[in-house]
py3Dmol code that shows the C-alpha trace and the ligand (Angstrom):
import py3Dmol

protein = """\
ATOM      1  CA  UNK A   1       0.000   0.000   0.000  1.00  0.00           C
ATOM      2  CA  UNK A   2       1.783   3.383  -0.765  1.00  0.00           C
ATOM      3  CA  UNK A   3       1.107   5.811   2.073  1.00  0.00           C
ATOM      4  CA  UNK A   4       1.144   9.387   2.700  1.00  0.00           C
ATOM      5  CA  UNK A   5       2.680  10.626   6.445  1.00  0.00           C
ATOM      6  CA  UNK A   6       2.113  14.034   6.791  1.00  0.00           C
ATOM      7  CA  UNK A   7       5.223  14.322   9.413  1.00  0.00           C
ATOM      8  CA  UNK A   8       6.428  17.249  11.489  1.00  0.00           C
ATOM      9  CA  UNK A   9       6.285  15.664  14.762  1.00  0.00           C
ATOM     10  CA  UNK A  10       7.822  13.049  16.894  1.00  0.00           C
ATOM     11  CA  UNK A  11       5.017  10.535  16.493  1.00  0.00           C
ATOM     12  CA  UNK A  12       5.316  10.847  12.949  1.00  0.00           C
ATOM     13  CA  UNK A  13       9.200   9.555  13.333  1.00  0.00           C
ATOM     14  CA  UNK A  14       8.381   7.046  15.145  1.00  0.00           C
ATOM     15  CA  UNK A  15       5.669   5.796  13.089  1.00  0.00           C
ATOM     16  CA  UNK A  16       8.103   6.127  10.353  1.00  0.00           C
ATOM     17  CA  UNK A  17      10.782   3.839  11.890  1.00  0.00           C
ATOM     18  CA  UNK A  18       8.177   1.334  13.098  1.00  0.00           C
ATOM     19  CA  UNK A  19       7.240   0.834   9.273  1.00  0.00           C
ATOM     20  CA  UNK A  20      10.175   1.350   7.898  1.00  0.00           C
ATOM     21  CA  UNK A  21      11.171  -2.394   6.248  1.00  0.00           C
ATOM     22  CA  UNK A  22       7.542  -3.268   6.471  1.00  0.00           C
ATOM     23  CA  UNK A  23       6.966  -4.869   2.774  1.00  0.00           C
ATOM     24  CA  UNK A  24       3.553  -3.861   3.045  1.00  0.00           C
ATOM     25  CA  UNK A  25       3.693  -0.588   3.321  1.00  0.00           C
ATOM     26  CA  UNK A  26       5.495   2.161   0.632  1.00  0.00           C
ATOM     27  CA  UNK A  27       5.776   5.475   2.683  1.00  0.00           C
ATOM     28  CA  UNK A  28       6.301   9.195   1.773  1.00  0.00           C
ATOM     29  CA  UNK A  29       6.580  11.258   4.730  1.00  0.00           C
ATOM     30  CA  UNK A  30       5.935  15.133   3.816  1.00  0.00           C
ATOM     31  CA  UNK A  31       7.191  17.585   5.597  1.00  0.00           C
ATOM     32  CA  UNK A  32       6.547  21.249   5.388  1.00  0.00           C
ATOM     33  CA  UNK A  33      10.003  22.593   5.630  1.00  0.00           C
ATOM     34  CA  UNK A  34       9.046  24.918   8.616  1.00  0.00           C
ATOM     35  CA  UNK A  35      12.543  24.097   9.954  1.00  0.00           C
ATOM     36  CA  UNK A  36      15.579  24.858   8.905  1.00  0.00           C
ATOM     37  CA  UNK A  37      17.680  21.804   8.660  1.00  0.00           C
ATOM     38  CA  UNK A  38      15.383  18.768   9.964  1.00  0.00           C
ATOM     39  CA  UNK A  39      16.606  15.277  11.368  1.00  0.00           C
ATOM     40  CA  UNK A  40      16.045  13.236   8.208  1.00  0.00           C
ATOM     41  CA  UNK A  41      13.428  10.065   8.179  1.00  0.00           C
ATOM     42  CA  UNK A  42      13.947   6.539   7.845  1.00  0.00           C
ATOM     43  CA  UNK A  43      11.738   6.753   4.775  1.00  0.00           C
ATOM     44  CA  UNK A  44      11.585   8.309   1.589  1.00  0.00           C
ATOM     45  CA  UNK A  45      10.867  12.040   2.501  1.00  0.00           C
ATOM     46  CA  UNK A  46       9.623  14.723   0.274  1.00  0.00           C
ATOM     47  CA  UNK A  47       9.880  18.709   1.680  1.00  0.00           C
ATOM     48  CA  UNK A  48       7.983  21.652   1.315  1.00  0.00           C
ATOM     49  CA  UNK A  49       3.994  22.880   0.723  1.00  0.00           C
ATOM     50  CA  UNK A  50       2.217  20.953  -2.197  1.00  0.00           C
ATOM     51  CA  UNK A  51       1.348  24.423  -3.133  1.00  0.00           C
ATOM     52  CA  UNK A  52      -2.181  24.481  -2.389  1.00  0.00           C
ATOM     53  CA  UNK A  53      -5.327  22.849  -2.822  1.00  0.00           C
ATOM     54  CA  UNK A  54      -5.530  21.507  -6.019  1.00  0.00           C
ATOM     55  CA  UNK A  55      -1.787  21.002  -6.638  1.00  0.00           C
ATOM     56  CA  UNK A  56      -1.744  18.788  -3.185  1.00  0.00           C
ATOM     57  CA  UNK A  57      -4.635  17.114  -5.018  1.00  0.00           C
ATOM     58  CA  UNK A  58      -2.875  16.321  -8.052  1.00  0.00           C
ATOM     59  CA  UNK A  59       0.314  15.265  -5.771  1.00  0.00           C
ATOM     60  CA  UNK A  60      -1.820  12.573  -4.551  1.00  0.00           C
ATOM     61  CA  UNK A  61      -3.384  11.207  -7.585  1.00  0.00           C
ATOM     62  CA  UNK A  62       0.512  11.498  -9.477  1.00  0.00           C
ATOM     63  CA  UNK A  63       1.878   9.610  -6.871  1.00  0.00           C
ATOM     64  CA  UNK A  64      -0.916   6.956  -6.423  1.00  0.00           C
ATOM     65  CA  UNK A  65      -1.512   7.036  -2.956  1.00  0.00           C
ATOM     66  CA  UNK A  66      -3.836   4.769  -1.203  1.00  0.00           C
ATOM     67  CA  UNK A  67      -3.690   6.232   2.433  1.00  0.00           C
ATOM     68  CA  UNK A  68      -3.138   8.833   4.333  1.00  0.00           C
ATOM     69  CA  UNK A  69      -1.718   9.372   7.978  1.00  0.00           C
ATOM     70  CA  UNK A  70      -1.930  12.886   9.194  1.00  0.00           C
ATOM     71  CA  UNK A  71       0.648  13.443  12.012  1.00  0.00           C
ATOM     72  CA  UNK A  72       1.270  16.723  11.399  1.00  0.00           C
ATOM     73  CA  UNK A  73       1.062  19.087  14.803  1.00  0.00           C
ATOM     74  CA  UNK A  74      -2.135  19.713  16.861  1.00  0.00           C
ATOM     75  CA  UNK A  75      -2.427  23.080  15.656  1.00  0.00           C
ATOM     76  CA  UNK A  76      -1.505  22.650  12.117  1.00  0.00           C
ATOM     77  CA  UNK A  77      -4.735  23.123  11.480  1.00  0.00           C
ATOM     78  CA  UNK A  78      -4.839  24.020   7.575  1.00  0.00           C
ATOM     79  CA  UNK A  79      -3.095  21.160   6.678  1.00  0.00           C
ATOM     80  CA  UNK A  80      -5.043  19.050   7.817  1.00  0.00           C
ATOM     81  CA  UNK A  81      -8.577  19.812   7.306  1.00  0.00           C
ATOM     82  CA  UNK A  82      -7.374  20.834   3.776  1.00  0.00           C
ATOM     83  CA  UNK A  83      -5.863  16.936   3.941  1.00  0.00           C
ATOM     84  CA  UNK A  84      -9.028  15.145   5.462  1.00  0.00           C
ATOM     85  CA  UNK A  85     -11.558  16.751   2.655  1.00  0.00           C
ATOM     86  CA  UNK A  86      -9.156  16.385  -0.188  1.00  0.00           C
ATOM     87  CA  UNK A  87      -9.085  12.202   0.787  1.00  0.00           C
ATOM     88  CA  UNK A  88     -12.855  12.250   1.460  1.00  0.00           C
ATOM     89  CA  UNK A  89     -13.680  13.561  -2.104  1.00  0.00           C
ATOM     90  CA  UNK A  90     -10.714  11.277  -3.295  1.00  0.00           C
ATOM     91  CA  UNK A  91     -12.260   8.164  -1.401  1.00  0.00           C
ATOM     92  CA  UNK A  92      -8.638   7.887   0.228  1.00  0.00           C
ATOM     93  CA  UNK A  93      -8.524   6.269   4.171  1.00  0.00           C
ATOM     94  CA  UNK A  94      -7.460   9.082   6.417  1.00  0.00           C
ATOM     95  CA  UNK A  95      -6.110   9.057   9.771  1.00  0.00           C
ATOM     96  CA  UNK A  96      -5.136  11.890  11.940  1.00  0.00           C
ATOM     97  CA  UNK A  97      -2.607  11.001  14.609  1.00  0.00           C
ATOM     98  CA  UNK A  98      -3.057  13.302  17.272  1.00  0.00           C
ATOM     99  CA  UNK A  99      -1.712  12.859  20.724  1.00  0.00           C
ATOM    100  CA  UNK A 100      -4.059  13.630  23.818  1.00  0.00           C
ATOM    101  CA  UNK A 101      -3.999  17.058  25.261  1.00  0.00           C
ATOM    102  CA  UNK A 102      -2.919  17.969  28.617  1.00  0.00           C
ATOM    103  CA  UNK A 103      -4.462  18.217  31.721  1.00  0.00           C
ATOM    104  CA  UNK A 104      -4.234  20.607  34.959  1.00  0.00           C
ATOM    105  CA  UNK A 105      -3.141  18.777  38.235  1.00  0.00           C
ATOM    106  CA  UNK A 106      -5.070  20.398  41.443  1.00  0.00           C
ATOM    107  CA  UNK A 107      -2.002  22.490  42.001  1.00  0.00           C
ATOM    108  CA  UNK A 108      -1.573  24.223  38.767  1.00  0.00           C
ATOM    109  CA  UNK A 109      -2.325  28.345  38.027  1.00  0.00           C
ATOM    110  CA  UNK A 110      -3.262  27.725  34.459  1.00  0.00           C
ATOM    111  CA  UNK A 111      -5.732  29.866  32.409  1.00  0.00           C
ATOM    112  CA  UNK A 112      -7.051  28.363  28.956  1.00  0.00           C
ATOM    113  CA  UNK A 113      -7.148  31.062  26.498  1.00  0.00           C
ATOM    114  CA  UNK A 114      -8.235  30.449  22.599  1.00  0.00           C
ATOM    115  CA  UNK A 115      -5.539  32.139  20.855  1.00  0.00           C
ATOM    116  CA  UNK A 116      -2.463  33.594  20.653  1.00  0.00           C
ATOM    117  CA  UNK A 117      -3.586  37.576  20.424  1.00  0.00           C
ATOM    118  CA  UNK A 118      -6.294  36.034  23.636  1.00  0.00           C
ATOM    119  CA  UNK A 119      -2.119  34.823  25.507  1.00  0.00           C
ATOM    120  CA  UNK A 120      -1.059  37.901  24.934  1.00  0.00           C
ATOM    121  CA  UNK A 121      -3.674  40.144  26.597  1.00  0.00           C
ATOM    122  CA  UNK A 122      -4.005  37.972  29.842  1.00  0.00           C
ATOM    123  CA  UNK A 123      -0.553  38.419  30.664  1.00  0.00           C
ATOM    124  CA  UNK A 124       0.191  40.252  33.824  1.00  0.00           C
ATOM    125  CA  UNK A 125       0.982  43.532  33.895  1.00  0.00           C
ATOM    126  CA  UNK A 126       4.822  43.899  33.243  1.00  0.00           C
ATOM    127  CA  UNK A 127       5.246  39.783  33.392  1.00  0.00           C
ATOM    128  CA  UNK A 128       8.365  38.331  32.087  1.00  0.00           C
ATOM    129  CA  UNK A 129       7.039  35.275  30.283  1.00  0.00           C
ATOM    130  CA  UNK A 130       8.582  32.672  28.199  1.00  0.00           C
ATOM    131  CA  UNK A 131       6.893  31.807  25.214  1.00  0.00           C
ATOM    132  CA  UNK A 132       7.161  28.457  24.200  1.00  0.00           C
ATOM    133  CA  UNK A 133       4.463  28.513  21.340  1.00  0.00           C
ATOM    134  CA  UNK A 134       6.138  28.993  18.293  1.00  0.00           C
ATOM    135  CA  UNK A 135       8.285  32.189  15.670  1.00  0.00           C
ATOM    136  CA  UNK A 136       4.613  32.880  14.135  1.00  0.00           C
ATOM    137  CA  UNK A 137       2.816  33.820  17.331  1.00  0.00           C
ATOM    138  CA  UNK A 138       5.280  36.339  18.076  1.00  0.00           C
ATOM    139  CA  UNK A 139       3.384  39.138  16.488  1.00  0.00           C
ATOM    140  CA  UNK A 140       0.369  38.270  18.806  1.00  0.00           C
ATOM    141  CA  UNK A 141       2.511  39.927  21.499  1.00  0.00           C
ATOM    142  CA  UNK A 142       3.680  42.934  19.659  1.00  0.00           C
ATOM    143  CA  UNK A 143       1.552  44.968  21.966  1.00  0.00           C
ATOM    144  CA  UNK A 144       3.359  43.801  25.410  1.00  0.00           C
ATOM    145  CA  UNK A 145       6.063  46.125  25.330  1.00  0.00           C
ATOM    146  CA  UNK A 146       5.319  46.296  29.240  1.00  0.00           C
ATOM    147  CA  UNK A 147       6.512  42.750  29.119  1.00  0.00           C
ATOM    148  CA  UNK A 148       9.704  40.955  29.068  1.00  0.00           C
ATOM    149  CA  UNK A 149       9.761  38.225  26.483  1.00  0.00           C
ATOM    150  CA  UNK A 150      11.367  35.422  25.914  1.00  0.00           C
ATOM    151  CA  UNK A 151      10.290  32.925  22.777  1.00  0.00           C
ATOM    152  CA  UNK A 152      12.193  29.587  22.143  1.00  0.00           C
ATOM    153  CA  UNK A 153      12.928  28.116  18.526  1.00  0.00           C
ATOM    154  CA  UNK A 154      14.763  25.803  17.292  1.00  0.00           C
ATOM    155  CA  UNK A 155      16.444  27.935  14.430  1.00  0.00           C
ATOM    156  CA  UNK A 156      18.445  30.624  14.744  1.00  0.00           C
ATOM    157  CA  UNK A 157      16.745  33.914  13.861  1.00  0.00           C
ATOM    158  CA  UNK A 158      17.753  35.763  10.854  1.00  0.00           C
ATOM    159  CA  UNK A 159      16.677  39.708  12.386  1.00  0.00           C
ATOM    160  CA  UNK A 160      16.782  41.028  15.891  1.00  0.00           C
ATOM    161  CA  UNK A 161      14.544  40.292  18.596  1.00  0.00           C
ATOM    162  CA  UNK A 162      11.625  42.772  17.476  1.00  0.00           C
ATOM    163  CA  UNK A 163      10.230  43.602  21.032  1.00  0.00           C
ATOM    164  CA  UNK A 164      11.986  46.149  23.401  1.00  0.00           C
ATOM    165  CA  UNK A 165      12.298  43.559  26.201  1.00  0.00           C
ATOM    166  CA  UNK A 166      13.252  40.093  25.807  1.00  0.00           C
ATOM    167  CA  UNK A 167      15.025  37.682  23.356  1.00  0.00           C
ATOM    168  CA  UNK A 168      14.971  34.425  21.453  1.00  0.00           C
ATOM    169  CA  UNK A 169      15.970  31.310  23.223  1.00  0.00           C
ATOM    170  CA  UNK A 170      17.526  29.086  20.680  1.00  0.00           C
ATOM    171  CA  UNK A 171      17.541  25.571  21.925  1.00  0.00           C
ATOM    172  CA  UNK A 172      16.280  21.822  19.919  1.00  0.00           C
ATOM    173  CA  UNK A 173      14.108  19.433  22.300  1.00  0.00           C
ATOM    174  CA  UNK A 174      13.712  17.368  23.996  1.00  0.00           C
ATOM    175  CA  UNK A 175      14.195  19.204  27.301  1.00  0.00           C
ATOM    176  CA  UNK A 176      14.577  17.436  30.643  1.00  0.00           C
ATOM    177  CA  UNK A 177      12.621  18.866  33.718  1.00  0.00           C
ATOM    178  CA  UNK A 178      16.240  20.278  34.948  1.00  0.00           C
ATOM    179  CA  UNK A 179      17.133  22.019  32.253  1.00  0.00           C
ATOM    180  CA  UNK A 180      13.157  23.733  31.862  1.00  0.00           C
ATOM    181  CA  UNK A 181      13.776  24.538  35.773  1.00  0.00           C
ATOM    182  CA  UNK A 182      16.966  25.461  35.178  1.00  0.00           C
ATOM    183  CA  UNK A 183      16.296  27.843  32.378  1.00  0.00           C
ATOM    184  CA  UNK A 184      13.076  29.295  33.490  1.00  0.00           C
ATOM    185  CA  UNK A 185      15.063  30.159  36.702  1.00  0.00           C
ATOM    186  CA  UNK A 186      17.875  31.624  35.467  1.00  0.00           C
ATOM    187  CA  UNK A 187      15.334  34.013  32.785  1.00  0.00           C
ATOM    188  CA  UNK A 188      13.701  35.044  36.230  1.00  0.00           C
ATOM    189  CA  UNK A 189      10.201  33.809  33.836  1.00  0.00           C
ATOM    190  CA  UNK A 190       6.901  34.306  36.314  1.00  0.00           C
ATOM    191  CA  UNK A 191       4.660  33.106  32.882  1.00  0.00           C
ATOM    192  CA  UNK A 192       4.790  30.424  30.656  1.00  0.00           C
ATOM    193  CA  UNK A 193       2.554  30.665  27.466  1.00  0.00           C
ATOM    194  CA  UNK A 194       2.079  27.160  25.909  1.00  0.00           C
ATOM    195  CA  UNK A 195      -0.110  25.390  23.022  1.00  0.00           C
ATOM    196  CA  UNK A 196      -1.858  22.868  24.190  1.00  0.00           C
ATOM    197  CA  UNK A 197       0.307  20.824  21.959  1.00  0.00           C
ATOM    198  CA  UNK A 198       0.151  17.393  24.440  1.00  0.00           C
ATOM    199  CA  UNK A 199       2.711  14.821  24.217  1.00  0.00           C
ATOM    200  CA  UNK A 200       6.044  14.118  25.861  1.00  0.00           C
ATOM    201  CA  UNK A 201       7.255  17.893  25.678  1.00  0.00           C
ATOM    202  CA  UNK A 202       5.077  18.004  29.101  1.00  0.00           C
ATOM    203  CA  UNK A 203       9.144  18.890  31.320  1.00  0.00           C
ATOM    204  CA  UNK A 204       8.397  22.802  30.745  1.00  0.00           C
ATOM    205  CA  UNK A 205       4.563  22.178  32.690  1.00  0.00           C
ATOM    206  CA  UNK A 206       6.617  20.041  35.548  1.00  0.00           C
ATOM    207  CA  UNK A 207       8.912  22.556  35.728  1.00  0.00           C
ATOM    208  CA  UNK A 208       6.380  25.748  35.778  1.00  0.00           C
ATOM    209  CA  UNK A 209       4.376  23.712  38.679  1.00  0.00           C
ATOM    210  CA  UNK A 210       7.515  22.776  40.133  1.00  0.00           C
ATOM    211  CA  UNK A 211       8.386  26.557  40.487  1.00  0.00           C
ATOM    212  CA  UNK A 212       4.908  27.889  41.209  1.00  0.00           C
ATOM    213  CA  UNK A 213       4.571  29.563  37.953  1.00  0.00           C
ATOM    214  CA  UNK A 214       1.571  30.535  36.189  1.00  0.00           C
ATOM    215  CA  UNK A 215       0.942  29.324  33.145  1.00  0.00           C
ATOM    216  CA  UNK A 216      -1.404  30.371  30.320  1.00  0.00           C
ATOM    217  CA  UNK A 217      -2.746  27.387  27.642  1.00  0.00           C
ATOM    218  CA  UNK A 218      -3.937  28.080  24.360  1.00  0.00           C
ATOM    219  CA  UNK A 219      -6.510  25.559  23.212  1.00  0.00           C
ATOM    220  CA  UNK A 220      -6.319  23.697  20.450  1.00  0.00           C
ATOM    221  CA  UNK A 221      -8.141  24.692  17.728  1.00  0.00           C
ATOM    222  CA  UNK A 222     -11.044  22.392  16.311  1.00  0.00           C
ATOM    223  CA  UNK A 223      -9.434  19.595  14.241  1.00  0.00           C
ATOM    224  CA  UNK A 224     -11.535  17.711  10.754  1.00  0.00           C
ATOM    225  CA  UNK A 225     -14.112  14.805  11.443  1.00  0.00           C
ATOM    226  CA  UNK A 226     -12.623  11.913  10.582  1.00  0.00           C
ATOM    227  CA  UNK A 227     -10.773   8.457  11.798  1.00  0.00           C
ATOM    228  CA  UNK A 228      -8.462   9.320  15.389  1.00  0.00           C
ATOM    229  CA  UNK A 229      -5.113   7.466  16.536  1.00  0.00           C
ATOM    230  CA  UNK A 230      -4.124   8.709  19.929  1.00  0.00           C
ATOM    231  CA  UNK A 231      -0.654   6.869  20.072  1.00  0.00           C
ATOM    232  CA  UNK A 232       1.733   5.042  17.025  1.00  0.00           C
ATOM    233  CA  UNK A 233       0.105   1.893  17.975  1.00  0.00           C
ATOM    234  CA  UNK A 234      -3.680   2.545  17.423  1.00  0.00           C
ATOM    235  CA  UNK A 235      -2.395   4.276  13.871  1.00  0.00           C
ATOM    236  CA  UNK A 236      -0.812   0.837  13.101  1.00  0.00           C
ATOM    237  CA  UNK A 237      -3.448  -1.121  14.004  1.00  0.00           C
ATOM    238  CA  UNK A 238      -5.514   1.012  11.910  1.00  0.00           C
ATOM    239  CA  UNK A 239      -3.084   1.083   8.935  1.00  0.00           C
ATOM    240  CA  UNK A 240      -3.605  -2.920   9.145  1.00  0.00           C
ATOM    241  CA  UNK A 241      -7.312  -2.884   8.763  1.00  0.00           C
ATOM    242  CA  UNK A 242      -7.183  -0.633   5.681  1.00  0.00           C
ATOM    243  CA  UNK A 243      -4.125  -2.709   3.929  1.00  0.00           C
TER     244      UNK A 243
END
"""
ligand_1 = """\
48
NAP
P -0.634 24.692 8.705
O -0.924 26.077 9.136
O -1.670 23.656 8.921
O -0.231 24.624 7.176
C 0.312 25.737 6.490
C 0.849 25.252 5.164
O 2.054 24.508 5.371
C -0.067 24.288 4.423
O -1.067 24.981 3.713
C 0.921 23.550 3.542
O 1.364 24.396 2.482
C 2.112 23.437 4.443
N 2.203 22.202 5.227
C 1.928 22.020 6.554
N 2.258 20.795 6.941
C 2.763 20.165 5.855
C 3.320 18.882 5.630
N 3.445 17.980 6.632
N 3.744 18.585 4.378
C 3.647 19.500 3.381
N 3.155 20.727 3.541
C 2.709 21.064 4.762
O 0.714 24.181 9.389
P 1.714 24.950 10.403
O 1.007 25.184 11.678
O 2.342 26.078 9.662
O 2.797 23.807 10.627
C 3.720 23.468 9.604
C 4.384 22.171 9.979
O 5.064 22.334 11.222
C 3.374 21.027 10.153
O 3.843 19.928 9.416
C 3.364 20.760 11.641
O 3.253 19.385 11.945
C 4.700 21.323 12.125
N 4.582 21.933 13.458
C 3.647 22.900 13.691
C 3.537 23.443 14.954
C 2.486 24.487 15.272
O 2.425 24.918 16.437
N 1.650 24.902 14.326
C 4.404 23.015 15.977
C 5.355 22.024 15.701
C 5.433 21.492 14.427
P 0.735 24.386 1.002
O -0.557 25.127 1.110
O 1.763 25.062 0.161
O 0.524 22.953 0.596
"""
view = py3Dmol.view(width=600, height=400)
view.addModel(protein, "pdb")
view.setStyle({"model": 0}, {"cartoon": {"style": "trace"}})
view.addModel(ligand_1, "xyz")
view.setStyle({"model": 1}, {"stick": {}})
view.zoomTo()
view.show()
C-alpha cells in the first residue's frame, strides 16, 4: 500500500521507523520545511507545501496514494482539514494522529485562552514570560512592550529580537525537567505561554508547577471529522485494517 505521512512531529518519526522495512507498506513522509535543517526520516521524505489545494490534489493522484496518515502538529490546522476533505472527495482512508492534550493537576495556576492575540492580553501587567508557542505567534505579542519576552525556537533567527524587552531562546528538544527549571530560573520567567500541543514535551509544565509559575494554555483549535489514533500503535493497528 503506498502511504502518505504528513510528518512534522515526533510521532510521525516514530511511526516512520516502526514501518520502515515493512513490505507492506510504501511510505512518503511530507514535511513542510518549517525548519531549517530537519533530522532526516527513515523513509523516503519529500519537503515543502504541495502548493495548495488543487496542486496537493494532483500530488496525490501522481503519486498513487492509497492512504493517508496525518501526524502533522495539533495546531496545524490548515493542513489538515485541507488533507481530510481532499481524501474524502478522493475516497482515500485518512487518519489523523493526534496525541491527547494535557491536563491541569489540582495544584496548577493555568488559564485556557483560545488564541495567541487572547495569551497575549491575559498576561500580567509587566510579566516576564517565556513563550514556548512557536516564531509565528510572536506578532500576537507585539503589543506587550510592558513585558519581558522570551520565545524559544529551534532555528536561529535571521533579524533582531523585534520587542523592546526580551530575546529568542535558541535551543532543539527534547528538554529534561532540569534544564526547563533550570532555564526558566535563570530568565527570572513568572509566565509560561504554551499550546496545548500534548505529548512528551510536558518537562516545561513540571517545571512551571515545580516553580509555582503561572501558566497560560492556548486551546487547540477544532481539528476535521474523521478516523483518530491517539498513540503510534492505534495508527498501526488502523493502517492494518485498511491494507
Ligand atoms: P498549517 O498552518 O496547517 O499549514 C500551512 C501550510 O504549510 C499548508 O497549507 C501547507 O502548504 C504546508 N504544510 C503544513 N504541513 C505540511 C506537511 N506535513 N507537508 C507539506 N506541507 C505542509 O501548518 P503549520 O502550523 O504552519 O505547521 C507546519 C508544519 O510544522 C506542520 O507539518 C506541523 O506538523 C509542524 N509543526 C507545527 C507546529 C504548530 O504549532 N503549528 C508546531 C510544531 C510542528 P501548502 O498550502 O503550500 O501545501
Amino acid at each position: 500500500m503506498k502511504l502518505l505521512l504528513l510528518a512534522g512531529t515526533c510521532e510521525a518519526r516514530t511511526l516512520a521507523e516502526r514501518l520502515t522495512g515493512d513490505a507492506h507498506f510504501d511510505v512518503i513522509a511530507s514535511l513542510a520545511g518549517a525548519t531549517r535543517d530537519p533530522a532526516p526520516l527513515p523513509v523516503a521524505t519529500r519537503i515543502g507545501g504541495f502548493g495548495g489545494n488543487a496542486e496537493q490534489e494532483r500530488w496525490l493522484s501522481h503519486n498513487a496514494i492509497e492512504a493517508v496518515i496525518d501526524a502533522t502538529h495539533p495546531f496545524a490546522a490548515q493542513i489538515s482539514a485541507r488533507t481530510q476533505a481532499l481524501c474524502a472527495k478522493l475516497g482515500l482512508p485518512y487518519l489523523q494522529l493526534l496525541r491527547p492534550g494535557w491536563s491541569e493537576a489540582p495544584q496548577d495556576r493555568w488559564t485556557w485562552v483560545t488564541d495567541a492575540q487572547a495569551a497575549a492580553d491575559a498576561l500580567p501587567e509587566g510579566a516576564t514570560a517565556f513563550l514556548a508557542t512557536g516564531r509565528q505567534t510572536l506578532s500576537a505579542f507585539a503589543q506587550r512592550i510592558d513585558c519581558t519576552l522570551y520565545l524559544r525556537q529551534i532555528d536561529p533567527p535571521t533579524q533582531p529580537f523585534p520587542l523592546p524587552r526580551g530575546d529568542y531562546v535558541i535551543a532543539t528538544p527534547p528538554f529534561s525537567l532540569k534544564d526547563e527549571t533550570n532555564l526558566f530560573k535563570s530568565l527570572g520567567i513568572d509566565v509560561l505561554v504554551v499550546k496545548d500541543a500534548g505529548g512528551r514535551a510536558g518537562s516545561k509544565l513540571a517545571a512551571a508547577r515545580a516553580l509555582g509559575l503561572a501558566v497560560i494554555v492556548i486551546a487547540r483549535p477544532p481539528q476535521p471529522p474523521g478516523d483518530k489514533a491517539t498513540s503510534v500503535d492505534e495508527a498501526l493497528a488502523w493502517l492494518e485494517r485498511h491494507a
